[in-house]
N, C-alpha and C positions, 0 to 999 in steps of 0.2 A: 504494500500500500504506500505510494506515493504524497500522497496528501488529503488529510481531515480539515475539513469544513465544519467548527463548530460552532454553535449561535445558541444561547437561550433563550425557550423562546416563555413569551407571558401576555396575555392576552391579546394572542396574534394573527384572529382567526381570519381576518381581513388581509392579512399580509403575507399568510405564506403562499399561497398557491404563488405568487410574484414573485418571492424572497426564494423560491426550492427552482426555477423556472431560471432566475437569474444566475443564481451560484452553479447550477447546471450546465449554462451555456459557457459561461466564463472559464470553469476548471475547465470543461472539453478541450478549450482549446492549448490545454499544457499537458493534459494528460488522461489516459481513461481508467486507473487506477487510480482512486480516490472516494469518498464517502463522506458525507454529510451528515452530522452526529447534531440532530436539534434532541433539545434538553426542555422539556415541557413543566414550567414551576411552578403550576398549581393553579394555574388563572383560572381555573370553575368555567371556562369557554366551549368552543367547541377547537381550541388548537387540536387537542391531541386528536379527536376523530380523522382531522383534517390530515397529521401526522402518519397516521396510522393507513388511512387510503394511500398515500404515497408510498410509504413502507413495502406494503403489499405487492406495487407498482412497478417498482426502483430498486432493487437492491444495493444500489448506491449511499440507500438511506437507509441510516438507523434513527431511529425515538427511543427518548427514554423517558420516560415519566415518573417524575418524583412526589412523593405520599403527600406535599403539600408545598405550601409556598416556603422556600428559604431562602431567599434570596437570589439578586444576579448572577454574583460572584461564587455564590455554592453549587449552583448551576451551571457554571462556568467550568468549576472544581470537576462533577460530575461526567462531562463531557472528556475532559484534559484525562480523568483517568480511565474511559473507558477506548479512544480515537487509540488508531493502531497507525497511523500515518508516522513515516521519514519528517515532515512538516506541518505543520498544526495553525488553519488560520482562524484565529477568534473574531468574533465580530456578532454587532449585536443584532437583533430581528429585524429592526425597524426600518431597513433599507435607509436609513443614515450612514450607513458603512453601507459603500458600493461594491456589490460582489465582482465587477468590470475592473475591478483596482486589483482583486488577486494576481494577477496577473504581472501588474509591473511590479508589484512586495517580491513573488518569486525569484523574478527578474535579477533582481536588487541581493536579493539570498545569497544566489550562483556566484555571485561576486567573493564568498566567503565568510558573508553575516553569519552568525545562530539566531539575530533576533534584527528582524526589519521593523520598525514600529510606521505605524500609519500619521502622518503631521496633519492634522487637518488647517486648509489653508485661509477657508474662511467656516466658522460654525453655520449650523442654520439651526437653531434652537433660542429660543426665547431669551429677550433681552435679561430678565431677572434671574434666567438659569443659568447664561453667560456671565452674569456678572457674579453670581454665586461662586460658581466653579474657578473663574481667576481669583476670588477672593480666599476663597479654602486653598488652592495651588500656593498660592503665598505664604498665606500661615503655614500652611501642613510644612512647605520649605523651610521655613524660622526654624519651627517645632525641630524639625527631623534634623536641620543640618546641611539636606540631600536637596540639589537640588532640582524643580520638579519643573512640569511643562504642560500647561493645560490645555493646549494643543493636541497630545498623544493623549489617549484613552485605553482599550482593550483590544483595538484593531489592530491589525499584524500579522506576521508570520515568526513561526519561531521553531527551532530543531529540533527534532528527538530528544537532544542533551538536555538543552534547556527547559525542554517540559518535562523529563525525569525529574529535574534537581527542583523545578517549580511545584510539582505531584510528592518532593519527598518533603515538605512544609506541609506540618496537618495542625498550625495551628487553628483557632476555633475563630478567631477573627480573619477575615478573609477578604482581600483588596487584590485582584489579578495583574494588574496593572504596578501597582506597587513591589509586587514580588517579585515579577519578570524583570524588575528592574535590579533587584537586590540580587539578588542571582548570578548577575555578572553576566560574561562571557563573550563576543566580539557583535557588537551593536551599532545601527544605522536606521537613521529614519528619513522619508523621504515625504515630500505632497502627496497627499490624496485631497478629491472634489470630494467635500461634504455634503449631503443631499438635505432634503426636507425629507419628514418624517413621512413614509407612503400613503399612512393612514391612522386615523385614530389619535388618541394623546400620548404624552410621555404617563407614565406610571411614577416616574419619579418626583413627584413633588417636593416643596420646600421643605416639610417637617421630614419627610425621607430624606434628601439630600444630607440637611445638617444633621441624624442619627450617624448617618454612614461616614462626615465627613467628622463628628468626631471619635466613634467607634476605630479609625483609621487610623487617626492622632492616638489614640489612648494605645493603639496595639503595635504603632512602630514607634513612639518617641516616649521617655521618661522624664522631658525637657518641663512639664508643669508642676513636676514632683520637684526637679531642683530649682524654678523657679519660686515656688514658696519657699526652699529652704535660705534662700537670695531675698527675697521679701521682707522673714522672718529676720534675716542677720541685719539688714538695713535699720526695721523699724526699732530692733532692740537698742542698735548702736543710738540712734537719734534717742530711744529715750532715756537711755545713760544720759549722753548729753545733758537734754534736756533737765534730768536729773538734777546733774551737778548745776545748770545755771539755775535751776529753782533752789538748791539748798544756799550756794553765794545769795541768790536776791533777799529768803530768807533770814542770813547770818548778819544781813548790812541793814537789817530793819526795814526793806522794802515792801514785804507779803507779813499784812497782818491777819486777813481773813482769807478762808481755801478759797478756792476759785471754782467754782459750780459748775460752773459752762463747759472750762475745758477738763473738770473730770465725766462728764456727763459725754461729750464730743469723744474723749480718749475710750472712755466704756465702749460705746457704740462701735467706733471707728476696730478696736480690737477685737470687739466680738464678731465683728461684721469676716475680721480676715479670719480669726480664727476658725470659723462656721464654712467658709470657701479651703482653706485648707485640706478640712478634713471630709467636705465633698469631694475634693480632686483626688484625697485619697480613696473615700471609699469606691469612686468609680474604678480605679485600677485594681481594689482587691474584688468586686463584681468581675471584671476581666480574669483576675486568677482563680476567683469561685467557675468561672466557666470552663477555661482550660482544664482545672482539676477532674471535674465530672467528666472529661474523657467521652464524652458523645461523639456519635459517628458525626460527621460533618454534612452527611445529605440522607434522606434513606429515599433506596429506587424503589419502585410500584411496580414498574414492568419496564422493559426493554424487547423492543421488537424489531425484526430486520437487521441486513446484512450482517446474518451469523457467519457465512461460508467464510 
């Protein structure tokens, strides 16, 4: 097997006959060894029936269908560990990722890459979710260190090796994009035409966006953990300080009655950091309550086609 085509799909029922019809014509013309791994996560639709007629049809196509919604990237997970392909290209349902672009990522491979990523050169996605995403790109950049490109998403192409080494990461928080970066290995990204969305809404709204984009922060950076401890050494040092010039003003007869306001101001102001501290902690030990229960990371329902 030459090359896996895998896409998550989630309430896609409108798009795939398009999306299996696209990817079809595009891989033809690199190769006819190759399979198309949709990943069905639960959308209560009629994707998988839609899925499943193809299957029947194609043995080009596999489905697999997962017991309920887990998200993109678990989806994602699901497909990476089941695709038998030399090359592996992700990409998401919505014909926003052009399956016509397979073809120059290959292209690009041959050169020598493990990992083509896809640059999108202009978005076609809503102003608030463009400006979301460069904004999370930023921080999650501060956060990590690393830096990031909100341009490149999950589209690409990428080798064997490097989907081993991405398949042998089972933690529980799960960013594809993120990992294939961490990963290493000889990397190049090139233009791809961004499209509009073929049909229907994005799925990802605002309250979705910022779970995942700090679920993402919490599970590759521990940079919020030492900025409280940086916080903390600040505001002690000042109120040492401050200390010693109240006990001087004090000792020279200048504070005859305590001062109300600014102990009422310092209460608050401390309890305020104190209360934020030990959120940011407890979200990271919620992160390591997760990891420890050791749960599979997807559970499949069925898997149907291209057994041969």
């Amino acid at each position: 097997m030459l090359i896996s085509i895998v896409s998550p799909v989630y309430k896609a029922e409108e798009i795939l006959d398009q999306l299996i019809l696209r990817i079809t014509n595009s891989v033809n013309t690199i190769t006819g060894e190759y399979e198309i791994v949709l990943v069905e996560d639960g959308g209560n639709d009629r994707s998988w029936d839609i899925i499943e007629k193809y299957c029947k049809k194609d043995n080009h196509i596999k489905g697999i269908k997962l017991s309920r919604n887990f998200g993109q990237h678990y989806a994602i997970t699901a497909g990476l560990d089941i695709c038998r392909g030399e090359w592996a290209v992700v990409m998401d349902c919505d014909l926003q990722d052009q399956p016509e672009e397979i073809l120059k990522l290959y292209s690009e491979a041959l050169k020598g890459y493990d990992i083509v990523y896809a640059k999108r050169k202009q978005r076609h996605d809503g102003v608030l979710k463009k400006l979301f995403s460069n904004l999370f790109y930023k921080i999650f950049a501060w956060l990590s260190g690393v830096s990031q490109d909100g341009s490149i998403a999950n589209f690409g192409i990428y080798s064997r090796k490097a989907i081993n080494a991405v398949n042998s990461l089972r933690e529980p928080m799960r960013s594809f994009a993120t990992m294939i970066k961490w990963v290493g290995f000889k990397s190049t990204a090139i233009n791809v035409e961004h499209a509009e969305r073929f049909a229907g809404r994005s799925t990802y709204n605002f309250k979705k966006l910022l779970r995942l984009a700090l679920d993402i922060s919490l599970a590759y950076s521990d940079k919020p953990l030492r900025l409280t401890v940086k916080v903390g050494v600040i505001i002690s040092s000042s109120a040492f300080l401050v200390g010693l010039f109240t006990l001087y003003r004090y000792f020279i007869g200048k504070i005859t009655e305590p001062g109300f306001t600014s102990l009422i101001v310092s209460i608050w102001f401390l309890s305020g950091l104190i209360i934020l501290t030990l959120g940011v902690i407890g979200l990271y030990v919620s992160k390591i309550f997760e990891g420890i229960k050791q749960r599979p990371l997807y559970i499949i329902e069925k898997i149907i086609g291209n057994e041969e």
